[in-house]
Structure formats: C-alpha cells, structure tokens
PDB file of N, CA, C and O in Angstrom:
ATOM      1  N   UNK A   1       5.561  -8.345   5.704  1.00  0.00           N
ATOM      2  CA  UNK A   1       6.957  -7.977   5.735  1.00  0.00           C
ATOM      3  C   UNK A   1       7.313  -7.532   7.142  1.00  0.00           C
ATOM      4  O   UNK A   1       6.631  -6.795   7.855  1.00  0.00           O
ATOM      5  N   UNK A   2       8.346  -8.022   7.402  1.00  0.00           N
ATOM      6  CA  UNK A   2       8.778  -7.683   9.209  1.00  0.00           C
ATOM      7  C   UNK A   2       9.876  -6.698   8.965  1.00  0.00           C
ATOM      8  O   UNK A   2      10.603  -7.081   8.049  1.00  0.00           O
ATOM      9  N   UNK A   3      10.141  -5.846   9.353  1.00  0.00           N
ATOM     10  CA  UNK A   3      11.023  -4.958   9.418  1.00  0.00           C
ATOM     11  C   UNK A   3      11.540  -4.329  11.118  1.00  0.00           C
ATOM     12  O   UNK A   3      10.615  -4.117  11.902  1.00  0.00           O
ATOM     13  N   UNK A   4      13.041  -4.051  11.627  1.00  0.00           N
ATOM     14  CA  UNK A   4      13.011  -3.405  12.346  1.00  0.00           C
ATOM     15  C   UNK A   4      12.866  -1.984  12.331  1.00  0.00           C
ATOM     16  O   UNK A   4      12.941  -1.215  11.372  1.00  0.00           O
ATOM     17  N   UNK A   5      12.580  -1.680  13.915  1.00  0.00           N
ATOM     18  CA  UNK A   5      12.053  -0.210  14.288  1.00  0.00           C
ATOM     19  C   UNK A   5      13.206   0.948  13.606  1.00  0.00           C
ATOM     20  O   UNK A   5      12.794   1.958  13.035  1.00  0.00           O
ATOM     21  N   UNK A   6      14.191   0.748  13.705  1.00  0.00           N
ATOM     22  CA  UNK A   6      15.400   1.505  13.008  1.00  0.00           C
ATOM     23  C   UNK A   6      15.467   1.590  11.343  1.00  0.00           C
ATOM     24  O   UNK A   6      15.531   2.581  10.616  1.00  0.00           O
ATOM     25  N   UNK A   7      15.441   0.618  11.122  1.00  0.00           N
ATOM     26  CA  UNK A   7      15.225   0.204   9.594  1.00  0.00           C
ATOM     27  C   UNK A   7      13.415   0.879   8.667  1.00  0.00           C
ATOM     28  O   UNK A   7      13.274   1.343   7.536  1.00  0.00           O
ATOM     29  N   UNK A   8      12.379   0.637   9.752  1.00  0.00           N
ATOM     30  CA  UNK A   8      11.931   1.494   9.471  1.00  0.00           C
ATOM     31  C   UNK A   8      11.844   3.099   9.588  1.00  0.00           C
ATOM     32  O   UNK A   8      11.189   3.760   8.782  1.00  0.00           O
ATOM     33  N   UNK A   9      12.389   3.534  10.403  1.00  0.00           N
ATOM     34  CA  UNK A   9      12.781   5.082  10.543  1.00  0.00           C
ATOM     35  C   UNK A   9      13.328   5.907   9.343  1.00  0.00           C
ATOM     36  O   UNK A   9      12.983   7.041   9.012  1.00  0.00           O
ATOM     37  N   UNK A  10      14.361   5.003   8.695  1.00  0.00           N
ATOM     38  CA  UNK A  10      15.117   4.932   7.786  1.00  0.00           C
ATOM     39  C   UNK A  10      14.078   5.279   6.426  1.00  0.00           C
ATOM     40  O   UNK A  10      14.023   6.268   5.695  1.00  0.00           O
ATOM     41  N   UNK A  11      13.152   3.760   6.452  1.00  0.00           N
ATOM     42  CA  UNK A  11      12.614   3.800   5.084  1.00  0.00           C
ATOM     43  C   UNK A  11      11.200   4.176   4.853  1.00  0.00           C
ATOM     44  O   UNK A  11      10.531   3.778   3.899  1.00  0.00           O
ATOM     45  N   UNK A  12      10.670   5.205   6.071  1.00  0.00           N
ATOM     46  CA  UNK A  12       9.011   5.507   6.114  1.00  0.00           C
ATOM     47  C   UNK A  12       8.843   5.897   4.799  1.00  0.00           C
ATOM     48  O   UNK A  12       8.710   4.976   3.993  1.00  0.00           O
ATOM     49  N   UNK A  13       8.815   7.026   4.380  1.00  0.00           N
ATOM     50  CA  UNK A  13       8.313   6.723   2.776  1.00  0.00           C
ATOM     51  C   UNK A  13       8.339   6.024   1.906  1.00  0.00           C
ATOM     52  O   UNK A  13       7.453   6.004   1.051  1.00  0.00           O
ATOM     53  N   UNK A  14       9.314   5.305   1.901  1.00  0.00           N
ATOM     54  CA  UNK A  14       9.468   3.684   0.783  1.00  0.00           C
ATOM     55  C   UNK A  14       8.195   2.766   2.085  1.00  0.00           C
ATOM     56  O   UNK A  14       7.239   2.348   1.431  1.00  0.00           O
ATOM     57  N   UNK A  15       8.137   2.639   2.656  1.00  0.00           N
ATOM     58  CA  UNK A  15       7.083   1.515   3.367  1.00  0.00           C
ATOM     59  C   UNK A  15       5.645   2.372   3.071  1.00  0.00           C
ATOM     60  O   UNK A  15       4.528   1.884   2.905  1.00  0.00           O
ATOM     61  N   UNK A  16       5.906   3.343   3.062  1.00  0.00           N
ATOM     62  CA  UNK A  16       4.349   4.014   3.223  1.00  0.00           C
ATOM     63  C   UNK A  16       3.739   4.252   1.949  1.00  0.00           C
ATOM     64  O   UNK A  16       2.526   4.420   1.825  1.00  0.00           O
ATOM     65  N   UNK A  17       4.791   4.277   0.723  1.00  0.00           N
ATOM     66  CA  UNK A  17       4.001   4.182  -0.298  1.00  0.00           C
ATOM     67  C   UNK A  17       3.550   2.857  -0.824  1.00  0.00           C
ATOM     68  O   UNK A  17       2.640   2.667  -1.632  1.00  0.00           O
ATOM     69  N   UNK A  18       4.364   1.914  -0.214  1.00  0.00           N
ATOM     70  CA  UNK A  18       3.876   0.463  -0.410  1.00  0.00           C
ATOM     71  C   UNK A  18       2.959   0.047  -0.185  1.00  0.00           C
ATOM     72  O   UNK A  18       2.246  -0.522  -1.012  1.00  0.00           O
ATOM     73  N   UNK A  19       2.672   0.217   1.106  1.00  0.00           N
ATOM     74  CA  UNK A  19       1.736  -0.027   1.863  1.00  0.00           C
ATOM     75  C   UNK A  19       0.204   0.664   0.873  1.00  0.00           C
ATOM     76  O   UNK A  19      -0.895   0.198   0.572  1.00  0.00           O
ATOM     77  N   UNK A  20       0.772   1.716   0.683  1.00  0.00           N
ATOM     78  CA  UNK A  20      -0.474   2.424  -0.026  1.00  0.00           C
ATOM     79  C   UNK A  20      -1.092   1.517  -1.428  1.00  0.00           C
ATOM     80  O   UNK A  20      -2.242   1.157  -1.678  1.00  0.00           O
ATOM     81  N   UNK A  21       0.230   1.324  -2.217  1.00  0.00           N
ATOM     82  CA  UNK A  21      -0.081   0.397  -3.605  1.00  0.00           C
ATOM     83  C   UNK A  21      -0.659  -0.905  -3.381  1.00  0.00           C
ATOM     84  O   UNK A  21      -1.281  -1.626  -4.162  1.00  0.00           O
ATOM     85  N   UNK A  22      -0.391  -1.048  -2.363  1.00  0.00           N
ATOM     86  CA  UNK A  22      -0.070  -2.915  -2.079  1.00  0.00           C
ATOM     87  C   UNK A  22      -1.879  -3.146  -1.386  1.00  0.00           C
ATOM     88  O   UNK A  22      -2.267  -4.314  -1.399  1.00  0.00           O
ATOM     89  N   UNK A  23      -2.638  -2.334  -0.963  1.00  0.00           N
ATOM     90  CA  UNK A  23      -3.588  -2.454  -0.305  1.00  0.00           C
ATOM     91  C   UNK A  23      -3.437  -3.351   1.206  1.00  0.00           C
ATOM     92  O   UNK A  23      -3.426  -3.066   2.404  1.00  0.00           O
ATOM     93  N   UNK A  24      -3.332  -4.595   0.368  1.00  0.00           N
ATOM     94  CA  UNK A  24      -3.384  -5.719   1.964  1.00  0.00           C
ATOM     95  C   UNK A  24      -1.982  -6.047   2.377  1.00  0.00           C
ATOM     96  O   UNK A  24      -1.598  -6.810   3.264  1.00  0.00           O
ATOM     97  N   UNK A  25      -1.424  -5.437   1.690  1.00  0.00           N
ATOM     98  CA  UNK A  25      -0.286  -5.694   2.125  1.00  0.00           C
ATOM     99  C   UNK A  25       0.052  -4.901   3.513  1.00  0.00           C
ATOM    100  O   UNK A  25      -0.555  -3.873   3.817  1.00  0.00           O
ATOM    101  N   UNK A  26       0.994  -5.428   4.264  1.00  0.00           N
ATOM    102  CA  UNK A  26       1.237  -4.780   5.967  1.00  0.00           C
ATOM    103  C   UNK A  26       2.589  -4.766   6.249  1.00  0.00           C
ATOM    104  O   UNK A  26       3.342  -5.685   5.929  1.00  0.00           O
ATOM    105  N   UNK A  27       2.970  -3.662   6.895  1.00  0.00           N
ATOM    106  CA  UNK A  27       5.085  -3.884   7.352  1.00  0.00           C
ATOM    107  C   UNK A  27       4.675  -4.203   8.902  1.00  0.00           C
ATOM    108  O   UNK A  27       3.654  -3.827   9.477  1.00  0.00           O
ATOM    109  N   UNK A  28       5.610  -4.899   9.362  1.00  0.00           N
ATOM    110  CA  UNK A  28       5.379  -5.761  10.527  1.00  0.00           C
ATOM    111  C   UNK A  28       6.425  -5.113  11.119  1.00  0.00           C
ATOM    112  O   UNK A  28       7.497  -5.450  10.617  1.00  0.00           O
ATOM    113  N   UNK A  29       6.544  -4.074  12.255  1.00  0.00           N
ATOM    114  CA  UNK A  29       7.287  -3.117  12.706  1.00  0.00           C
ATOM    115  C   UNK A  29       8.254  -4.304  14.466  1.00  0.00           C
ATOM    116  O   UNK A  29       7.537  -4.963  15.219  1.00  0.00           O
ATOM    117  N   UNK A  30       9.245  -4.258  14.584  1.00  0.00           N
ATOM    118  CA  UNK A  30       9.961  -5.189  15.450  1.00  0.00           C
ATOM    119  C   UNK A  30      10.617  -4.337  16.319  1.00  0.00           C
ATOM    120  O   UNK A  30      11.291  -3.423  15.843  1.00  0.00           O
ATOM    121  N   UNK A  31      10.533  -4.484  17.513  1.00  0.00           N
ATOM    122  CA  UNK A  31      11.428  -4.429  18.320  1.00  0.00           C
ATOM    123  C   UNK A  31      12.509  -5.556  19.159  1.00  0.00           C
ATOM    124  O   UNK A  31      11.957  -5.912  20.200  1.00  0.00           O
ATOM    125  N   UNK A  32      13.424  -5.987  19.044  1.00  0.00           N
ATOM    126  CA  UNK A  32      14.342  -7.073  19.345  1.00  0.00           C
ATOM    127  C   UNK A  32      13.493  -8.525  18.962  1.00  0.00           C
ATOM    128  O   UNK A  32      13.223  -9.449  19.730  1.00  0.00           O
ATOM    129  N   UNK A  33      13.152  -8.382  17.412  1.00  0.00           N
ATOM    130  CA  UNK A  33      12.573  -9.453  16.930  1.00  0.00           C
ATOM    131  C   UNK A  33      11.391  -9.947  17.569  1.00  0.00           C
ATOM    132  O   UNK A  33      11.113 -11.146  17.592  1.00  0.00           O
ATOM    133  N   UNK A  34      10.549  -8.872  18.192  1.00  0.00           N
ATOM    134  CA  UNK A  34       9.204  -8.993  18.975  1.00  0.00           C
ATOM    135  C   UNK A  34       8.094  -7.821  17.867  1.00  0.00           C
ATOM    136  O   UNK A  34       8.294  -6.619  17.689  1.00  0.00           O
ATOM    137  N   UNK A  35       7.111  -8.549  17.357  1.00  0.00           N
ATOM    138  CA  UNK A  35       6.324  -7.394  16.622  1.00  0.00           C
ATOM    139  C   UNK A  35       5.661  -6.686  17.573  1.00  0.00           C
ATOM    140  O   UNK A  35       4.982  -7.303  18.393  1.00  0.00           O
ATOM    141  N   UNK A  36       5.771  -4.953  17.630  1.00  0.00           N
ATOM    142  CA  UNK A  36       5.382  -4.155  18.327  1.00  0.00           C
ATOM    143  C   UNK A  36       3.863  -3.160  17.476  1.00  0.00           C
ATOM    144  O   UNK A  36       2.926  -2.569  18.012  1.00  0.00           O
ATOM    145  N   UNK A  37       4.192  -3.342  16.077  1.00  0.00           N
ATOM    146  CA  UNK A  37       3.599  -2.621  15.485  1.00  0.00           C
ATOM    147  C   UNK A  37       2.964  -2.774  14.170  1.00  0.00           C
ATOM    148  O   UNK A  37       3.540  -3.709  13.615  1.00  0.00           O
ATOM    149  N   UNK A  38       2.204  -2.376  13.542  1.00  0.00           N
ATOM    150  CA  UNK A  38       1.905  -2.860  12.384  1.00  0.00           C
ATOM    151  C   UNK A  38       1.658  -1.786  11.629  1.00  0.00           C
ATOM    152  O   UNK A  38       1.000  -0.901  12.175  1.00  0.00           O
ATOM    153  N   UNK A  39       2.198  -1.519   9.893  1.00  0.00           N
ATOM    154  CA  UNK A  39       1.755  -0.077   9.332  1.00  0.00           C
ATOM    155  C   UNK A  39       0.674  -0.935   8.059  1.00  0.00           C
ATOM    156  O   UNK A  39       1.105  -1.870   7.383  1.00  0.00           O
ATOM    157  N   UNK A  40      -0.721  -0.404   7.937  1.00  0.00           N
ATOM    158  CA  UNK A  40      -1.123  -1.050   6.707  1.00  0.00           C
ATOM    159  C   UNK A  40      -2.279   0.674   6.241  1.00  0.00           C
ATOM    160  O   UNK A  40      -2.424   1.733   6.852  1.00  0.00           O
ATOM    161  N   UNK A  41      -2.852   0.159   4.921  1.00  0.00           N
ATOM    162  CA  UNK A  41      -3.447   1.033   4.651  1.00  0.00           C
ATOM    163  C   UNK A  41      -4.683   1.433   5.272  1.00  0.00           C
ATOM    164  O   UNK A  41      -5.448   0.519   4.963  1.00  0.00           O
ATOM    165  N   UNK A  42      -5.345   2.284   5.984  1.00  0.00           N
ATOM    166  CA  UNK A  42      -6.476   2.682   6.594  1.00  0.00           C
ATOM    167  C   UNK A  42      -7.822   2.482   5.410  1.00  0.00           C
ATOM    168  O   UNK A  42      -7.773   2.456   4.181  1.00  0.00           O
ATOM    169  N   UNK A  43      -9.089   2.351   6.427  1.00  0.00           N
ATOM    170  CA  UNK A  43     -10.162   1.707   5.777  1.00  0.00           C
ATOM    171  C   UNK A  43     -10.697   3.191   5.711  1.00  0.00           C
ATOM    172  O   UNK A  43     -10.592   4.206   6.399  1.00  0.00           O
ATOM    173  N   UNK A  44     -11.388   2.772   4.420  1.00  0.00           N
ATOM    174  CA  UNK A  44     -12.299   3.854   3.781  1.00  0.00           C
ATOM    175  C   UNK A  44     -13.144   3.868   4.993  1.00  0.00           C
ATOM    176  O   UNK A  44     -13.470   2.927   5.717  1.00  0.00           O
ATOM    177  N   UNK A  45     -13.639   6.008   5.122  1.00  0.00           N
ATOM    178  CA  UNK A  45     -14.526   6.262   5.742  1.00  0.00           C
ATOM    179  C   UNK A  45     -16.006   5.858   4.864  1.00  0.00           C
ATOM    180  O   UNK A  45     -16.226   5.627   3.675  1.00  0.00           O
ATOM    181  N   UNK A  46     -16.910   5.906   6.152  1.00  0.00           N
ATOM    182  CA  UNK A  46     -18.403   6.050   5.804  1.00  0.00           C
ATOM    183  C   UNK A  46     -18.861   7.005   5.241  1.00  0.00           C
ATOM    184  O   UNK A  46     -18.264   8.059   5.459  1.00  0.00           O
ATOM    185  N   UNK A  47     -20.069   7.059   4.308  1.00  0.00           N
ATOM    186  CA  UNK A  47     -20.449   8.181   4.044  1.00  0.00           C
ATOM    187  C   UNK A  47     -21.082   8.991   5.213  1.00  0.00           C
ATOM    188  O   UNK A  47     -21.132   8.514   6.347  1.00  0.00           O
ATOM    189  N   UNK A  48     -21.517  10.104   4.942  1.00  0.00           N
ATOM    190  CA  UNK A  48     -21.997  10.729   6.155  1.00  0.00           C
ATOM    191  C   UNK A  48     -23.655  10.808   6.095  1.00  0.00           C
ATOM    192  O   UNK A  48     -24.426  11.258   5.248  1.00  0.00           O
ATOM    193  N   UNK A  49     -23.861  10.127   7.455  1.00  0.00           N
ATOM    194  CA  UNK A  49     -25.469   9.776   7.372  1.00  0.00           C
ATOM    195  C   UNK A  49     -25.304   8.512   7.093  1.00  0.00           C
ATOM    196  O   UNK A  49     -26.327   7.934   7.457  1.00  0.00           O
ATOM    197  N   UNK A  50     -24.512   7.730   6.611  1.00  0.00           N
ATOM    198  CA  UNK A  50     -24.641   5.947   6.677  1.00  0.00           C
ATOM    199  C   UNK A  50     -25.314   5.220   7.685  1.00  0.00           C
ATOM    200  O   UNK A  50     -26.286   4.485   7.513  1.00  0.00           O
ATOM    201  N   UNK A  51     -24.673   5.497   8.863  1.00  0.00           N
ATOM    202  CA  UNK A  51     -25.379   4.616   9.958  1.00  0.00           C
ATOM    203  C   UNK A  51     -26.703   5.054  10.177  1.00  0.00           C
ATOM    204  O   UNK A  51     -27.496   4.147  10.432  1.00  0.00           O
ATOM    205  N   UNK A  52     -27.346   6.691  10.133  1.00  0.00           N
ATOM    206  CA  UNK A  52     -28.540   6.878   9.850  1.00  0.00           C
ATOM    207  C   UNK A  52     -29.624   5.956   9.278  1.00  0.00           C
ATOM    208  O   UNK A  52     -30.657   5.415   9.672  1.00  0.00           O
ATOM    209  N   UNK A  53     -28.582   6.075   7.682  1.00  0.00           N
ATOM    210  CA  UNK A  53     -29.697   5.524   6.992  1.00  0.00           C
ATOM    211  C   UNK A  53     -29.988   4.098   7.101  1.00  0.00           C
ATOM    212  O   UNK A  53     -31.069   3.636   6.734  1.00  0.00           O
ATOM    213  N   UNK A  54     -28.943   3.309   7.655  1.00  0.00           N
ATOM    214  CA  UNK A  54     -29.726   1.804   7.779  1.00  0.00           C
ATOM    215  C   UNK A  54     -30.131   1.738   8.741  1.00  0.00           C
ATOM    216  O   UNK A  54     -30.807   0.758   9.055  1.00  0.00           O
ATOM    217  N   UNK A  55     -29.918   2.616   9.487  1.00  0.00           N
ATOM    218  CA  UNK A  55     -31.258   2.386  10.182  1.00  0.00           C
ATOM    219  C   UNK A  55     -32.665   2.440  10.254  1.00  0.00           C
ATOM    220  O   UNK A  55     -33.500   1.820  10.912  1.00  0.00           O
ATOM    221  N   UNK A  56     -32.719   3.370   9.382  1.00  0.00           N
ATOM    222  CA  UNK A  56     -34.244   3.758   8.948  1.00  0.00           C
ATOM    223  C   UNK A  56     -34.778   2.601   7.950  1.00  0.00           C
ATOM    224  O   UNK A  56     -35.967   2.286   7.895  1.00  0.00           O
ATOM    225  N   UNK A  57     -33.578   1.898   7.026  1.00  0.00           N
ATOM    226  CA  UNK A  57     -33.962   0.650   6.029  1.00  0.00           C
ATOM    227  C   UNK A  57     -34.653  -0.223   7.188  1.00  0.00           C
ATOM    228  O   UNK A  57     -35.789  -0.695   7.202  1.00  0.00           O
ATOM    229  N   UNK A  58     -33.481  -0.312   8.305  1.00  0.00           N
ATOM    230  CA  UNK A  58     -33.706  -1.537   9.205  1.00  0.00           C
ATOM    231  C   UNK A  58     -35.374  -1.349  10.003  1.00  0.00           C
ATOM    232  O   UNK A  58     -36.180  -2.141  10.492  1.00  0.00           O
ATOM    233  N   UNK A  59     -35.334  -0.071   9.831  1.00  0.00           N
ATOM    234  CA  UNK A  59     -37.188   0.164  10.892  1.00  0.00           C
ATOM    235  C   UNK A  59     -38.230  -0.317  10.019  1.00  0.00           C
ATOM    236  O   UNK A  59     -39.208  -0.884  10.504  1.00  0.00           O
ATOM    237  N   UNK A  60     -38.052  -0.057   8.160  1.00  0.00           N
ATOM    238  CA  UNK A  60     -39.282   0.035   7.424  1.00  0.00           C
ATOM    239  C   UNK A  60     -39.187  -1.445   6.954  1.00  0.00           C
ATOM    240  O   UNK A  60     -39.617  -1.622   5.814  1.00  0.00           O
ATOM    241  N   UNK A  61     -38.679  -2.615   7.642  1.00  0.00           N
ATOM    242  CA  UNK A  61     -38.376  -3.660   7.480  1.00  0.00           C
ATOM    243  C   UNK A  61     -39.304  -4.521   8.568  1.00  0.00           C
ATOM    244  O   UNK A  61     -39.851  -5.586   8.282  1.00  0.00           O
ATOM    245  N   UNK A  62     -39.386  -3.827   9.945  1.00  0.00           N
ATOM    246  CA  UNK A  62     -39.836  -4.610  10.883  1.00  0.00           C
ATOM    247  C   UNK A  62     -41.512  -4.619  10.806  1.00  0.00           C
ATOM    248  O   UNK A  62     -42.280  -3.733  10.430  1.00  0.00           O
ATOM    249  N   UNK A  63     -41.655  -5.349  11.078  1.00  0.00           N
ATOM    250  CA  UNK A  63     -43.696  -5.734  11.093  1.00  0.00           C
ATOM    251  C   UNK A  63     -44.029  -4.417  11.576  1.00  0.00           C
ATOM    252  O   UNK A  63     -43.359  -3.620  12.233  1.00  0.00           O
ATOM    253  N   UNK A  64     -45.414  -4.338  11.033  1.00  0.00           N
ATOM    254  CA  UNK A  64     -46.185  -3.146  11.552  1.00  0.00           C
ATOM    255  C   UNK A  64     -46.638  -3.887  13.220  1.00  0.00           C
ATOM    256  O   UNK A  64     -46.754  -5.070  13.540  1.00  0.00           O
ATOM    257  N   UNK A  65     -46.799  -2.709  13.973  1.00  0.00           N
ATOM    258  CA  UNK A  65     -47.785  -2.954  15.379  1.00  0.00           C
ATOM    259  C   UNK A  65     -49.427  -2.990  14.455  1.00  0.00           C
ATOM    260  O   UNK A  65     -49.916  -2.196  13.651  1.00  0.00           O
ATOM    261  N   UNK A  66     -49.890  -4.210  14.990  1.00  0.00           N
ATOM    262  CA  UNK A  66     -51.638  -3.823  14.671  1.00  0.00           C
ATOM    263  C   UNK A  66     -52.214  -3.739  15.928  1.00  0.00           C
ATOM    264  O   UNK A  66     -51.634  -4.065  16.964  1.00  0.00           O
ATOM    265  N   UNK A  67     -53.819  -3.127  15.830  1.00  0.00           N
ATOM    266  CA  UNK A  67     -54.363  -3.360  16.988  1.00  0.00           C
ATOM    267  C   UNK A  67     -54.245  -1.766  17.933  1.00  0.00           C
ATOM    268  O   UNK A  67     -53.886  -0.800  17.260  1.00  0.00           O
ATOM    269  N   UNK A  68     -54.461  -1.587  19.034  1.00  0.00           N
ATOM    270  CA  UNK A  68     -54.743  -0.575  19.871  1.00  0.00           C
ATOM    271  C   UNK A  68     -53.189   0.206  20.134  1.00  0.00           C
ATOM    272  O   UNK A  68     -52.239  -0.491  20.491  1.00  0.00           O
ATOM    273  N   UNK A  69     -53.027   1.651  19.932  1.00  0.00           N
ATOM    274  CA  UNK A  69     -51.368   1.875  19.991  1.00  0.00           C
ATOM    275  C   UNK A  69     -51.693   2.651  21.824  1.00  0.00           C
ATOM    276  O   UNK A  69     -52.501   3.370  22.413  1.00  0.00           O
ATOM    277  N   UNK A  70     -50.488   1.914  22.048  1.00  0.00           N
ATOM    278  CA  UNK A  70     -50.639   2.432  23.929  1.00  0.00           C
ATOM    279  C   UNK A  70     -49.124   3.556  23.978  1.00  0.00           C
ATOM    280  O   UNK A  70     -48.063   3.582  23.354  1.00  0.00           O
ATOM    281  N   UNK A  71     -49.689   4.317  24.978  1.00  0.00           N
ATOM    282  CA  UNK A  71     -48.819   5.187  25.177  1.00  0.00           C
ATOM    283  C   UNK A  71     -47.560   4.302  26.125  1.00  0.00           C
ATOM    284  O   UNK A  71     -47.899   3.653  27.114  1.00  0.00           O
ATOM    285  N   UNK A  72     -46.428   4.360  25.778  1.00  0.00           N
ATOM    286  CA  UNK A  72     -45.500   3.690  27.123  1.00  0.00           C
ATOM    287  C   UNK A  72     -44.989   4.670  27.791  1.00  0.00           C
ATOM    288  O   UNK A  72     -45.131   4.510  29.004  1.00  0.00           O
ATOM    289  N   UNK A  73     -44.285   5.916  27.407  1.00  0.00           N
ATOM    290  CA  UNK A  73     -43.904   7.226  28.148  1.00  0.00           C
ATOM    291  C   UNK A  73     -44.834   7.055  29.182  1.00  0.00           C
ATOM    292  O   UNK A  73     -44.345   6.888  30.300  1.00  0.00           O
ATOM    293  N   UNK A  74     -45.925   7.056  29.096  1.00  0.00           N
ATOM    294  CA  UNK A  74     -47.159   7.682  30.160  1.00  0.00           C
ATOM    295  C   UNK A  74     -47.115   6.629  31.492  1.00  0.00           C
ATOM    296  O   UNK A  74     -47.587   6.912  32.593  1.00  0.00           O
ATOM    297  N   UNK A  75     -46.603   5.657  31.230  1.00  0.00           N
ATOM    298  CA  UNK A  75     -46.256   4.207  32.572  1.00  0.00           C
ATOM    299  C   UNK A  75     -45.160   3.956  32.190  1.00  0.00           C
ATOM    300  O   UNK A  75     -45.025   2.735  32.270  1.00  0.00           O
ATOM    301  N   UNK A  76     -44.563   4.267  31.935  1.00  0.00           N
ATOM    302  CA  UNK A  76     -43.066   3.175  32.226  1.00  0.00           C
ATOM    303  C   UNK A  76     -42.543   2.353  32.988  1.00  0.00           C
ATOM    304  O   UNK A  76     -41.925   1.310  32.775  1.00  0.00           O
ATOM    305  N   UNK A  77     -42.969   3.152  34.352  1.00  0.00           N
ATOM    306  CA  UNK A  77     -42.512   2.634  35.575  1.00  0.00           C
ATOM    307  C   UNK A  77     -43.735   1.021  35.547  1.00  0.00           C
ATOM    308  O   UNK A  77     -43.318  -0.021  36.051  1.00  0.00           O
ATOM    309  N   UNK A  78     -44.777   1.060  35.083  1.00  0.00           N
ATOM    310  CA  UNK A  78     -45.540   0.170  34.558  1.00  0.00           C
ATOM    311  C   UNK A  78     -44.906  -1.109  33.759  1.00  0.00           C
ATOM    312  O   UNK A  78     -44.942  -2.267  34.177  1.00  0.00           O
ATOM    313  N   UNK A  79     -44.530  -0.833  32.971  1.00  0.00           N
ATOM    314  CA  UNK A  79     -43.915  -1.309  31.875  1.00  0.00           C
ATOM    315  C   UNK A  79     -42.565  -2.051  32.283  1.00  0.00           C
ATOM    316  O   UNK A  79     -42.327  -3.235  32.048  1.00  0.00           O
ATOM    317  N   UNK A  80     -41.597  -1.018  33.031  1.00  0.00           N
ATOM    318  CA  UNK A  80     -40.634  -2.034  33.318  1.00  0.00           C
ATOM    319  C   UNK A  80     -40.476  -2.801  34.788  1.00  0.00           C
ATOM    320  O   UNK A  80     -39.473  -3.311  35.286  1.00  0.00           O
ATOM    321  N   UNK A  81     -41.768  -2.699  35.274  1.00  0.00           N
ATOM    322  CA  UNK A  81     -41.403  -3.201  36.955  1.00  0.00           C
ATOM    323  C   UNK A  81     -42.963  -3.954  37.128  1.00  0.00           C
ATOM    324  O   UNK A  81     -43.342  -4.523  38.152  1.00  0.00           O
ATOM    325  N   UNK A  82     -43.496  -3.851  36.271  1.00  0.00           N
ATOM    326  CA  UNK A  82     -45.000  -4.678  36.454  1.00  0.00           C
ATOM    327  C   UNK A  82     -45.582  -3.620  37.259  1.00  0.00           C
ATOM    328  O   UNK A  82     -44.985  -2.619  37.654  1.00  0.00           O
ATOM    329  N   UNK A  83     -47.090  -3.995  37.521  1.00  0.00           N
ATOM    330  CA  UNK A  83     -48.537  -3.225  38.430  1.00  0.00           C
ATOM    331  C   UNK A  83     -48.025  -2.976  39.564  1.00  0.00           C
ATOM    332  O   UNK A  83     -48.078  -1.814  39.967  1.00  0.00           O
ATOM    333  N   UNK A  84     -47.403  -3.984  40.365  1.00  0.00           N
ATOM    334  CA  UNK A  84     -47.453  -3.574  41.373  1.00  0.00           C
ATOM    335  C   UNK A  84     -45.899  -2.992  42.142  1.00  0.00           C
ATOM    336  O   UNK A  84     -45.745  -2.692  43.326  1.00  0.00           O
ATOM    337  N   UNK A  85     -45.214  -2.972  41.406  1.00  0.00           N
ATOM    338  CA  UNK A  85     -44.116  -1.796  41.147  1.00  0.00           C
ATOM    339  C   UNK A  85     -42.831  -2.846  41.343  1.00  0.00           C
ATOM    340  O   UNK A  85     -42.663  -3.893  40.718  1.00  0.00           O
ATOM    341  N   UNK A  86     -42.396  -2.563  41.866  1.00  0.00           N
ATOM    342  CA  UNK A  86     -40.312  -2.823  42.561  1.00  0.00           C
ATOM    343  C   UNK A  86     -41.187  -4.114  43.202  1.00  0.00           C
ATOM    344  O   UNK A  86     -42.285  -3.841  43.686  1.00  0.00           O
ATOM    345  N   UNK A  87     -40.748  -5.450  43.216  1.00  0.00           N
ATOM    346  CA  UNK A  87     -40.759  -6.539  43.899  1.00  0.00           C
ATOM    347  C   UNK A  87     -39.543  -6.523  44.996  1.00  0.00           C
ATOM    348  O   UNK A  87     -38.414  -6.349  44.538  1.00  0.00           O
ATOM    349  N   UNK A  88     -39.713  -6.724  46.667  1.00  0.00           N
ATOM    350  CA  UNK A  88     -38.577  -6.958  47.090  1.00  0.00           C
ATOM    351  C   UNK A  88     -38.500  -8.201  47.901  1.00  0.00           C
ATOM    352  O   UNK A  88     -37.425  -8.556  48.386  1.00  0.00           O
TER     353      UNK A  88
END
C-alpha cells in the first residue's frame, strides 16, 4: 500500500495496527510520489544465548584433531609468517 507522508501523519494508528494484523503486509510511505519510507512489522527477537548456542552445535560437529596437540599461542609468529619470519 503506498500512501502519502501527510496522509500518513493523519492515519498512524489505523496503518500501525494493520501493519501489525497483516504481518507481511507493508505501507509504502511517499514523498511527491517518490517512496521514501517503508512501515512493516518488526522481526521477532532472538532468544538470549542463541548465537552462543549454535555455535557450540556448530564446534561439536567439526572432526576431532587426531594425533600430537601443538601449542599455537607459544609460535604464532611461527605459524603465521613461516620459520624464517617476515619474507621481504
């Protein structure tokens, strides 16, 4: 639904409860027949700790390391620049 900016001023609570019933529904806010704006219903928040927790799904998912566990803290500079350090 396109509506102008005046016209909506007018009818924010009639658009806003619509918007609310209507779910996907959207008012298409105009300025000189140019859409400036859009009012629709906001997306459900996350629970709290969501992104936490898939992440932890996503870790107990990945292959185990087998074999010898190496420290990387202890070289890094190892690790990200090779033995013999900074190439120039």
């Amino acid at each position: 639904m396109k509506i102008s900016i005046s016209e909506a001023r007018r009818r924010l609570p009639e658009l806003v409860r619509r918007v609310r019933k209507g779910g996907d529904a959207a008012v298409r806010i105009t300025v000189h027949d140019e859409v400036v704006a859009e009012l629709r219903a906001a997306l459900p928040e996350p629970e709290p700790g969501a992104a936490a927790q898939k992440l932890l799904d996503l870790m107990e998912k990945l292959p185990k390391h087998k074999g010898r566990k190496r420290s990387i803290s202890s070289s890094v500079k190892e690790h990200l620049y090779g033995r013999g350090g900074v190439s120039r």
